[in-house]
N, C-alpha and C positions, 0 to 999 in steps of 0.2 A: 540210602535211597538209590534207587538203580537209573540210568545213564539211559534208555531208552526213548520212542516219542513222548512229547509230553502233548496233549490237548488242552489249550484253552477254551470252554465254554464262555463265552464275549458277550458281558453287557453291556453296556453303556459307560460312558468315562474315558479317562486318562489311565486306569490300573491297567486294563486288561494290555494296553498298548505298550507300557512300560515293562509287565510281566513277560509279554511274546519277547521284545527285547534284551533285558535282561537272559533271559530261557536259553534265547538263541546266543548270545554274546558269548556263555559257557557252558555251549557245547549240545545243546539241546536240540530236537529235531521238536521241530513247533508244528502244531496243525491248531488253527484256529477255525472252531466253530459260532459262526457269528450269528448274534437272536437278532431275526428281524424285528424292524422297529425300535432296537435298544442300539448296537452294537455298529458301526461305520466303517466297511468293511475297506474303503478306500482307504483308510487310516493305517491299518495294515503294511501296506505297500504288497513287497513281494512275498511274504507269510504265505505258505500253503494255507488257503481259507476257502471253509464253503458256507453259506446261509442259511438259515433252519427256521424256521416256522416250531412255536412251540410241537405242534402237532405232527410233526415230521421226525417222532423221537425212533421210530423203528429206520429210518435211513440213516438218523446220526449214527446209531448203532450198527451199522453196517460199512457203513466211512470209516469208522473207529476202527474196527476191527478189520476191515481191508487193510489198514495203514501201521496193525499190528500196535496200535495203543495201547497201553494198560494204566499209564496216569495219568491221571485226568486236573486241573483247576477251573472251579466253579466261581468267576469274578464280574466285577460290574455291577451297573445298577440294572432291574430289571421292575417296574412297577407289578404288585401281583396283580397275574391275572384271573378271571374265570374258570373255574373249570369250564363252563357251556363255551368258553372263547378257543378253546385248545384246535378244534375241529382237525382231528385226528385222521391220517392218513390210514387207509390201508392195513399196512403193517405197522403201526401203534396202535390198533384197534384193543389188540392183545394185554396190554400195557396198562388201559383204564383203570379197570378195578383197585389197582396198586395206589395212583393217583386221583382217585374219587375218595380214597381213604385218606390220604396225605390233604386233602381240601378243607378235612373236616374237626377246624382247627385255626392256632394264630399262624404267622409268620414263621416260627420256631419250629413248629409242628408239622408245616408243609416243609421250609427245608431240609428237617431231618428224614423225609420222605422221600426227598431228593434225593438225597448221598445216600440211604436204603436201596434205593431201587440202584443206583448206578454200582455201589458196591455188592449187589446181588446179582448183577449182570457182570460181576469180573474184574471192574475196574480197581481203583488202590485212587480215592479220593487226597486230593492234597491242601492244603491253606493256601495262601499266596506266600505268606512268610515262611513256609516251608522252601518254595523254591527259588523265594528272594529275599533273606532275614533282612536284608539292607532297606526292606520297601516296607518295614515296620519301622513307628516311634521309637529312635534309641534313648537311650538314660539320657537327660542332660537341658539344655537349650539349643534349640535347631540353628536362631540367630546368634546375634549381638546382646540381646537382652534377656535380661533372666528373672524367673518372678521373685516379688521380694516375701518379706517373711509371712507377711498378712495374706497375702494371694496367696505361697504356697497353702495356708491354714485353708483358704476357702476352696481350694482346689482338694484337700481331706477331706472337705466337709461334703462335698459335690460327690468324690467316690463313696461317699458310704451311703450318701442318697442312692445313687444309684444301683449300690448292691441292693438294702434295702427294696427298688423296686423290680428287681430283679423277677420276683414269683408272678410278676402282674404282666407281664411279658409285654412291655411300652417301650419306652426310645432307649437310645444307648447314649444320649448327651441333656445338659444340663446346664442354666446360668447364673449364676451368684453373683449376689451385692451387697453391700452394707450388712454384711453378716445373716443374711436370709437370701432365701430361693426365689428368684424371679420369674423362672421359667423349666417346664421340664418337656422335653420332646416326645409327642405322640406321633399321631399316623402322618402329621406336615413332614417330617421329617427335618436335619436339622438346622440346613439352610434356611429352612422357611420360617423356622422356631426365632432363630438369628430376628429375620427380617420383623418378626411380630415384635420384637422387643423396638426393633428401631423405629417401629412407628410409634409404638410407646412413649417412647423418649422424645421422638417430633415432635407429639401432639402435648408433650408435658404430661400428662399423665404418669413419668415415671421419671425419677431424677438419679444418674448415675454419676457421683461425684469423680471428677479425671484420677486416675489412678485405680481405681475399681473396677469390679465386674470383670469376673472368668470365666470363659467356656467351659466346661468338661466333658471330655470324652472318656469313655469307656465302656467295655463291650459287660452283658448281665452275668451274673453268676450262671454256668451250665451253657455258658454261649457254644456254638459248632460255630469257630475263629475258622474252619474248612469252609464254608459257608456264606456265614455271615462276621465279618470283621469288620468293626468301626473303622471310618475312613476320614480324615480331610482334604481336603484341595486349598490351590490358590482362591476359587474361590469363596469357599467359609473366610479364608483370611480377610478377602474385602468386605466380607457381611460384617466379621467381629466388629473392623474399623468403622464403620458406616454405623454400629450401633451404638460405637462410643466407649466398647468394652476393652480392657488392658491386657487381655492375652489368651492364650489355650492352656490348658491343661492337659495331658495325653497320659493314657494308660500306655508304658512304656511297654515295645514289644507285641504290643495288644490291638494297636490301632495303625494302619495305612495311613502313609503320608506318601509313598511313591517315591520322589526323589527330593530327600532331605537335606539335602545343599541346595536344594532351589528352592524348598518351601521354609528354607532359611532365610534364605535371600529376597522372598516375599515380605517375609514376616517385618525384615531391618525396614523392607522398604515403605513399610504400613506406621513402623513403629510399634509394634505388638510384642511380647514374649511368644513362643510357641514351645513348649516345655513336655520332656518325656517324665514323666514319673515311676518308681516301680509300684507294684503290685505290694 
């Protein structure tokens, strides 16, 4: 990989912050480009950073290439938007037609239209764990605890659901119990999924005996990990705990934790397993 600027595209979250970091730590010259409304650009600190409006795509490209970038990471969360919302500058007028066609489509369909367009304009798209493998799920348990043998089974059971739903182009996580599926992630995404189950469980409607119930993460069959890579935080781990459920399951390598000594040190402190698995 070549040693030049690197550009972070900034959405929302803890990744993009930890990526400019790490980026810069070894040796990298950072420029982050931060999406209005998603991205906190104070958060940054001193990071060469400027602000963009989706619709502002012919300046980003002018930034870029004043500052002689050629790789790019596309990180963070970003809720989709509109194309009628984009309201295009000027010089991204040009640019429409490329993204009136990426629109027309799921999630998968518009970001591969993304890293199209940016790789058609010159750039050399990266993953996050390309520029930071350490800010992926390693093999192993993050904490102190490690799933036992019935959990790992339901944590198999959980990836092959989710290859399985792979062609349907829905969530990347999933939650198991008592040897059946409880919950599978659509457009809530999978905090939210989390939190449907704990009301579940409040309201008795759903009885998860202690020592049961696994998250699972992992990204679909044909996923652009450039793009779109499954992610956790600290806080999915307060959701899992608050649901009542005994741990994660991570597609090892595959899935975003950011800093894994800390979302270890979450995990001991919840009482949870948080577990890399391989592929």
């Amino acid at each position: 990989m070549t040693r030049g600027p690197l550009a972070i595209i900034a959405g929302a979250g803890e990744f993009p912050l930890r990526l400019a970091a790490v980026a810069a730590q070894r040796g990298r010259t950072v420029f982050v480009a931060a999406l209005d409304g998603a991205a906190d650009p104070a958060a940054f600190g001193s990071v060469d950073l400027q602000s963009y409006r989706l619709g502002q795509l012919g300046r980003l490209l002018e930034d870029l290439r004043g500052r002689a970038v050629t790789d790019m990471v596309l990180i963070g969360s970003l809720p989709r938007p509109s194309f009628a919302a984009l309201r295009p500058e000027a010089s991204t007028l040009r640019y429409l037609p490329h993204f009136a066609r990426a629109f027309r489509g799921g999630d998968d369909h518009l970001l591969r239209g993304v890293v199209s367009f940016f790789e058609g304009q010159g750039f050399t798209v990266h993953g996050p764990a390309d520029i930071a493998p350490d800010m992926a799920a390693p093999i192993g348990a993050l904490g102190r605890k490690t799933a036992s043998t019935e959990q790992k089974a339901l944590i198999a059971r959980g990836f092959e659901l989710l290859a399985a739903l792979s062609p349907f182009d829905v969530g990347q996580a999933a939650i198991l119990a008592d040897h059946r599926v409880i919950a599978i992630e659509a457009a809530e995404g999978t905090d939210a999924m989390i939190r449907r189950v704990a009301d579940l469980v409040a309201s008795g409607r759903l009885r998860i005996a202690k020592g049961d119930g696994v998250l699972v993460k992992a990204p679909k069959d044909g996923q652009d990990l450039r793009v779109d890579m499954p992610a956790i935080g600290p806080q999915t781990l307060r959701n899992v705990a608050a649901a009542g459920l005994s741990g994660i399951g991570l597609c090892a390598g595959r899935v975003l934790v950011g800093d894994a000594a800390a979302l270890g040190r979450h995990a001991d402190q919840a009482g949870l397993f948080v577990e890399g698995v391989g592929a």
